[in-house]
N, C-alpha and C positions, 0 to 999 in steps of 0.2 A: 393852397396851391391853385394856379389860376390855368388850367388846361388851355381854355380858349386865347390865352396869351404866349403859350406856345411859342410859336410861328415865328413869331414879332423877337421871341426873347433869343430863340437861337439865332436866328438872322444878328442879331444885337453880341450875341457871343464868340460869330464867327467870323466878325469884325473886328474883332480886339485887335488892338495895333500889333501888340509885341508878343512874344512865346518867352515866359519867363525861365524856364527852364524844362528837359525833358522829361523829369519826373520829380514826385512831391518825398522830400525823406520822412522814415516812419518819423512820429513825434508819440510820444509817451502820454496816455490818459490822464495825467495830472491836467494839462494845457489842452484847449481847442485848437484843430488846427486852423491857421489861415491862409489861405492858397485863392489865387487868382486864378479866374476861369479861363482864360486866356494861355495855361501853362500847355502844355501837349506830354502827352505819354502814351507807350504803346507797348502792349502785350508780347513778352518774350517769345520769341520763336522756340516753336512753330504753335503755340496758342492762338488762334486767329477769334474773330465773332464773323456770321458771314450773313447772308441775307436767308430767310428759309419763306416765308410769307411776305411776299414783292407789293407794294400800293399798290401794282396793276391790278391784283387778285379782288380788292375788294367789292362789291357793287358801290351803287351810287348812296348817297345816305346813309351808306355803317362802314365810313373810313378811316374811325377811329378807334384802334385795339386798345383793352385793356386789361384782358387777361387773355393767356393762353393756356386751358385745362386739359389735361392728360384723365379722360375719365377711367384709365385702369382696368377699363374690361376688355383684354383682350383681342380690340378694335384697331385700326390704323385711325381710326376717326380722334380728330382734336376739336374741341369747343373754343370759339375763338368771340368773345363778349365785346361789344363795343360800345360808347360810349353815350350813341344814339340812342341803344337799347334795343339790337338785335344782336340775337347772339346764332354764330356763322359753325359752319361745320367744316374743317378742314382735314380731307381725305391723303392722309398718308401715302397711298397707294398711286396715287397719281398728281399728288403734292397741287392740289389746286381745291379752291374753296367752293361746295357743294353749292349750285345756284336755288337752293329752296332752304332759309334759315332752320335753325331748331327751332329757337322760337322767336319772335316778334314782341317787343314790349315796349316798340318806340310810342304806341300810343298811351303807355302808364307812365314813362317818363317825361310826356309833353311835345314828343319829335325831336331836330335835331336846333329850333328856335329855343327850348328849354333847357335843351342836352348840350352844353358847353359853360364854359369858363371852368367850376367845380361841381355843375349838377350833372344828373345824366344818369347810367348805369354803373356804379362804381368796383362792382366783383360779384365773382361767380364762384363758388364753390361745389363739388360735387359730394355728396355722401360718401366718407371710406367703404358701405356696403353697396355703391351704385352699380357693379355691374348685376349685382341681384334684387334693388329695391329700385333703381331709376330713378332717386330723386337725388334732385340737384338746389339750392339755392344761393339767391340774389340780394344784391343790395343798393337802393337806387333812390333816387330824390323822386318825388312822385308827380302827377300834372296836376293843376286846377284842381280839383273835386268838389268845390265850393271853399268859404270863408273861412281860413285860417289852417288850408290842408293845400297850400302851394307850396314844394320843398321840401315836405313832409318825410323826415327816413324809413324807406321801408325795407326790411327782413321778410322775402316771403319765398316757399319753398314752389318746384315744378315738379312734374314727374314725365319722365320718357315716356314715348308715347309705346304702348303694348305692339302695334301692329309694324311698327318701323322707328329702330333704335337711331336711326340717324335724325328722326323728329319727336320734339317734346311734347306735352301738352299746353296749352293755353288753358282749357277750361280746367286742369289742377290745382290754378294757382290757389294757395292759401298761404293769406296773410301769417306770418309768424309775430312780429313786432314791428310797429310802427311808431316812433319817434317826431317829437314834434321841433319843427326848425323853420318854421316861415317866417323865422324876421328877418334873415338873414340869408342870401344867397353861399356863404363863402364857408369853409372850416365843414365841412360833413363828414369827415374821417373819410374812410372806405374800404374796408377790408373783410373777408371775412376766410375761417378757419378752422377746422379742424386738430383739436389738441392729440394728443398720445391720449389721453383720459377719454376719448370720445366723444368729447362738450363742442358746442361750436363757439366759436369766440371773434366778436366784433369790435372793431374799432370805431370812437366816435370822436368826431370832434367837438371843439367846442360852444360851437350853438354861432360863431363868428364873429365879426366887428374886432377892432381891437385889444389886444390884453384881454379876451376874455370879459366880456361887457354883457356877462349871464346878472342874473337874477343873484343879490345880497355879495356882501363884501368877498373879492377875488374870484367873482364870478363862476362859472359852473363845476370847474375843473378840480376846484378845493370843497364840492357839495358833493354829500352823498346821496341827498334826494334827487339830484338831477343824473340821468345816466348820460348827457352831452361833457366830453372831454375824457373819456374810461374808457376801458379795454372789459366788455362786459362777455359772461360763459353764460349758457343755458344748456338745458339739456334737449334735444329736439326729436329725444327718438327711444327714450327711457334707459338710457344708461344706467341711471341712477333714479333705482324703484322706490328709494327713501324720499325722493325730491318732492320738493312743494309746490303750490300752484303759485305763479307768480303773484307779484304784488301789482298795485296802479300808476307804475313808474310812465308806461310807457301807452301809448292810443292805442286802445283796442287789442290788447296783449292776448294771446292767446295761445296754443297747437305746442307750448312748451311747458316744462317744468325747473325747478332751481333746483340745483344741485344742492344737498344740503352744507358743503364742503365750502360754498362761495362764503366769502370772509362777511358780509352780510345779511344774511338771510336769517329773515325773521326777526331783524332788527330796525326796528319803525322808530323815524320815518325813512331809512336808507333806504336807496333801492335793495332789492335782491339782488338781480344780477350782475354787481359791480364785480369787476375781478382786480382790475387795478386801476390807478386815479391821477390826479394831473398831468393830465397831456395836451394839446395844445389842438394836432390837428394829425393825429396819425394815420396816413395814406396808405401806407404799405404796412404789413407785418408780414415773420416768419415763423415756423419752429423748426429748429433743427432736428431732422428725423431721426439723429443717433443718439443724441442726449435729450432731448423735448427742451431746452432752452428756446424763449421766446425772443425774436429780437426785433424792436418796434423803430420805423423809424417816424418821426414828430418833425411836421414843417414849421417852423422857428418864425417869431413874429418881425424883428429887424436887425437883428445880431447875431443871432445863435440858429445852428440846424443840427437836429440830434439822432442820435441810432443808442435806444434803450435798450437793455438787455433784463429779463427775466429768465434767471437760470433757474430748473427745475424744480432746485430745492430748496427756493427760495420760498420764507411762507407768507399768503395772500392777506390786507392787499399793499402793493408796492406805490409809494406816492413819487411818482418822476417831480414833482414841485410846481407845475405852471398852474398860477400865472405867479407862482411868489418866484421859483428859479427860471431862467432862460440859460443854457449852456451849461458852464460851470459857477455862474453866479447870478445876481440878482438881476429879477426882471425886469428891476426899475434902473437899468444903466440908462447909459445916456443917450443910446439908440432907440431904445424900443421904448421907454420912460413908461413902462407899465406901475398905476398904481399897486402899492405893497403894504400898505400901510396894516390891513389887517393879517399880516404872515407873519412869522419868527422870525424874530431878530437873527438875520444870518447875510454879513456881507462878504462873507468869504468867496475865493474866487479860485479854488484849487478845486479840482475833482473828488468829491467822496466817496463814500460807497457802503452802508448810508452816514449822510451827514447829523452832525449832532440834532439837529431840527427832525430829522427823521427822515427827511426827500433822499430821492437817490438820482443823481448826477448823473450824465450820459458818460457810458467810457468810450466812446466814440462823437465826436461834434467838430462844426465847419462853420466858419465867421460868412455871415451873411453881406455883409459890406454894406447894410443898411439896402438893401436890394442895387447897388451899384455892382461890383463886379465880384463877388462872390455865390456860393449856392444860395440858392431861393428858395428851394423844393427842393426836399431832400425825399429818396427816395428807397425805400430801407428795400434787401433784397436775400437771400438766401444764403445757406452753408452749404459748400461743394461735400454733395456726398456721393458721386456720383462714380465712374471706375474709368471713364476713357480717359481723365484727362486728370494723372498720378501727381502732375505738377504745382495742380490747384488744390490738394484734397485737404477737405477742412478748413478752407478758407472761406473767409464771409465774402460776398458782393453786396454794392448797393452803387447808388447812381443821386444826378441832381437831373431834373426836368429841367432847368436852366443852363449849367453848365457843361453838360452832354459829356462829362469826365464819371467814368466807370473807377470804382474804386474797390481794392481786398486790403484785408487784414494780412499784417505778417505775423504779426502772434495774436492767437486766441487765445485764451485759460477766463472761461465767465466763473472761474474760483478766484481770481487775480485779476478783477476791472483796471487795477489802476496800470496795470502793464498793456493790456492789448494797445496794439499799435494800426494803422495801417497806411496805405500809400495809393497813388494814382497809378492805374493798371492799363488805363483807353482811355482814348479821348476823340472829340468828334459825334459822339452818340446823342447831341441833346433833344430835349422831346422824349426820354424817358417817360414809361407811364407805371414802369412796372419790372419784376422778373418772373419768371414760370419756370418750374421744375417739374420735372415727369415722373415719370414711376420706376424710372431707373437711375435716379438723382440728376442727370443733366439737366443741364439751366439753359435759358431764352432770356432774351431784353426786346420787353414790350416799347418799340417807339411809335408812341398814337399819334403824335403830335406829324410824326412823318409817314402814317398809315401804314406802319411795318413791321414783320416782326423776324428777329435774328438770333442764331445760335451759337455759341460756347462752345469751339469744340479743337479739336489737340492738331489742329493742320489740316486734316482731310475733310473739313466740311462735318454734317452732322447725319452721316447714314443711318443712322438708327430713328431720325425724328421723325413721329408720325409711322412706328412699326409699332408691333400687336405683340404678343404672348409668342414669338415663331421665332427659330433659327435664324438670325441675320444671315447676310452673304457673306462677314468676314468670319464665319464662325463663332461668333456672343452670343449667347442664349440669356435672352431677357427670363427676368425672373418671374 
C-alpha cells in the first residue's frame, strides 16, 4: 500500500469519466469480484457516515490518522495514532483534539521525511486490562540507528503516564520485537491486536519488492523461518504460564513469551510465533468480538485484493497461498507473472476452502485492474456488533485506499466461505487508512490520506462517540 500516494490516487479516482452503475450486485465466493472504481453507491436511508474528527483539528506534522483507539476506561478521551508518529488525544467532552500529544515518537520513526509512502507509525493498540495496567502498544518502521536498522519493524509497548492519564510515558518504552526489513521500503504489514485468547497478534508483510523477492524459492511468505508475510501471536503479559521463551526469529526479541498452543513452537528451524502463513502485505486486520473469527485483509500485488478469513475453529496454521496463489488463482497469471515454479501444482481458478494444495482462498476479493481502475489497497475492516444501527448488524466493512468505495457483506456464514457475498455500500471515501471500533461496537473510517476521521451511524450523527462509562442524553447506558 503506498500511503504517500494517496493524494494523487484519489484525485485519479475522482476523475473517472463515467458512473458505471449505482451499486455493485452481491457475487458468490466462488469468483472475484470486478468492479470499477468509478461506480458510485450510497448507504440506505437513513445510514449516513458523517465527519467526527475535521483536518482542522490536527496540529501541524501529525495530519495523518491511522487509528482511532477507544481505550475502554471509562474516559471520554480517544487516542488518535498518526502516521508521523505522534499519537493525539481526542477529548470527547468537547470533541476537539488535546493540544499536548500522549506521546511523541516522530523521532523513532524518522519524522514526517521517513514517515510516508508505507513507513511511519502503523498501529496502536491498547491492553484489554488498560484501564488498570496503562499500557498500550505500537507498531512502526524505525529511523536510522545505524547499518542495516533503517525500516526495521518495531513491536514496542508504552505505559500511561501515573500522574496524568491523558499522557503516556516516553521513557517506558520497551522494545517487544523487532523485525528486520531494510531492504525494502514497501509490504511492512501493520496491524496489531488483541485475540479472545489474550495473545496479541501482528500482521507482517512480506519483507517487499515484487512477488515476494524474500530469501530461497517463493520467497518469505511460504518460509517458516522468516516471520515477514504471517499473522504472528505471542503472549506479552503471561496469559499462558506454560509459554516459552522466544526463539531468534526476530532482532533483539524480548518482554514476551510463546504460547505453547502456536502451531510452531519449538519446532526449529520455524519461528515460534507464526500463527498463520502466506500473506502478502496485510494492512488491516479484525476479530469479531461475538464469535473471535479473524478477518485479514491482504493488499494484492497486480490482479487480485483479498479479505482472508480465520474462523475460530479453524486449526493453526492456515496458509492464504502467496506468493504460489493471488485471489482465487495462480500467482503467476498474466498480471502479476509471479514466479511459481516451486509451489503445488494447482492452476485452478474457482475459490476453495481449503484447496487440494492445502492454501485457502479468499472468500472475499476484488480485480486490481493491474493498478489501472480497480482496488489497489484493499483495506480489511470490522463486523458491526454494535446496537444503534439494527440495520447493519453483523455485517462485515472494509474499504480500498484507492478507490474510496466502502463495501459490507450481505451474507456471512465463515462455516460457508463459498456463499458469503457482498456489495458497495459508499462511495467517495478514498484515502481510507483504516476502521475503529469502540467499546460499544460502533465503527469509524480512518481517512489519513484526507487528515480525517468519520462515523457510522443510523441518521442522527454519532452522540455517543468519545462518551465514558455515563448515561447518554438519549437514555443508552454504555456498558
Amino acid at each position: 500500500m503506498m500511503i504517500g500516494n494517496a493524494r494523487s490516487k484519489l484525485l485519479a479516482a475522482l476523475c473517472a469519466a463515467a458512473t458505471l452503475m449505482s451499486s455493485a450486485s452481491a457475487q458468490a465466493a466462488t469468483s472475484c469480484q470486478s468492479v470499477s472504481c468509478s461506480m458510485t453507491c450510497t448507504p440506505p436511508a437513513p445510514v449516513g457516515i458523517s465527519p467526527l474528527v475535521a483536518s482542522n483539528q490536527f496540529p501541524a506534522g501529525m495530519t495523518t490518522p491511522i487509528a482511532f483507539v477507544d481505550p475502554d476506561d471509562g474516559s471520554s478521551r480517544r487516542l488518535i495514532a498518526t502516521q508521523q508518529g505522534a499519537i493525539l488525544v481526542w477529548d470527547g467532552a468537547s470533541s476537539q483534539i488535546l493540544p499536548t500529544p500522549f506521546l511523541d515518537l516522530r523521532d523513532d520513526v524518522g519524522g514526517p521525511v521517513l514517515a510516508q509512502n508505507e513507513r511511519g507509525l502503523l498501529a496502536l493498540v491498547v491492553a484489554p486490562d488498560y484501564a488498570s495496567s496503562g499500557r498500550l502498544y505500537v507498531m512502526y518502521t524505525r529511523a536510522d540507528l545505524g547499518p542495516g536498522t533503517l525500516g526495521d519493524v518495531v513491536i514496542a509497548r508504552y505505559q500511561r503516564s501515573a500522574g496524568n492519564p491523558a499522557l503516556g510515558s516516553v521513557a517506558s518504552a520497551e522494545n517487544i520485537l523487532v523485525i528486520e526489513h531494510s531492504s525494502a521500503s514497501n509490504h511492512n504489514g501493520g496491524w496489531l491486536a488483541f485475540g479472545p485468547d489474550g495473545f496479541l497478534y501482528i500482521a507482517t508483510g512480506d519483507g517487499g519488492g515484487g512477488c515476494d523477492s524474500g530469501a530461497g524459492a517463493n520467497g518469505d511468505g511460504q518460509h517458516n523461518d522468516s516471520l515477514a508475510g504471517k499473522m504472528l501471536r505471542i503472549d506479552v503479559h503471561g496469559v499462558d504460564a506454560s509459554g516459552t521463551a522466544p526463539d531468534d526469529c526476530g532482532v533483539g526479541v524480548g518482554n514476551y513469551t510463546i504460547p505453547t498452543s502456536n502451531p510452531f513452537a519449538g519446532q526449529e528451524p520455524a519461528c515460534d510465533e507464526i500463527w498463520a502463513t502466506g500473506l502478502r502485505n496485510p494492512f488491516r486486520f479484525s476479530f469479531d468480538r461475538q464469535s473471535g473469527d479473524l478477518f485479514i485483509g491482504d493488499v494484492g500485488q497486480s490482479k487480485w485484493e483479498e479479505i482472508n478469513i480465520i474462523p475460530s475453529t479453524a486449526p493453526a496454521p492456515v496458509n492464504f497461498g502467496w506468493v504460489c496463489r493471488e485471489g482465487c488463482e495462480s500467482a503467476g497469471n498474466a498480471e502479476s507473472s509471479c514466479p511459481v515454479s516451486g509451489c503445488p501444482l494447482d492452476a485452478g481458478t474457482s475459490c476453495e476452502f481449503p484447496r487440494a494444495s492445502g492454501f485457502f482462498d479468499p472468500p472475499l476479493c476484488h480485480r486490481n485492474f493491474n493498478h489501472s481502475d480497480g482496488f489497489r489497497s484493499i483495506i480489511g475492516g470490522y463486523r458491526y456488533r454494535g446496537s444503534r444501527i439494527p440495520s447493519i448488524a453483523g455485517d462485515y466493512f472494509y474499504s480500498d485506499a484507492y478507490c474510496g468505495q466502502v463495501w459490507k457483506t450481505d451474507m456471512l456464514d465463515t462455516a460457508n466461505p463459498a456463499a458469503i457475498s457482498s456489495s458497495c455500500w459508499a462511495s467517495g471515501y478514498g484515502g481510507s487508512y483504516g476502521f475503529a471500533e469502540d467499546h460499544l461496537g460502533e465503527l469509524y473510517l480512518i481517512l489519513g490520506a484526507a487528515g480525517r476521521i468519520d462515523c457510522i451511524h443510523n441518521g442522527g450523527g454519532c452522540s455517543w462517540a468519545g462518551q465514558g462509562d455515563t448515561l447518554f442524553a438519549d437514555g443508552f447506558e454504555g456498558p
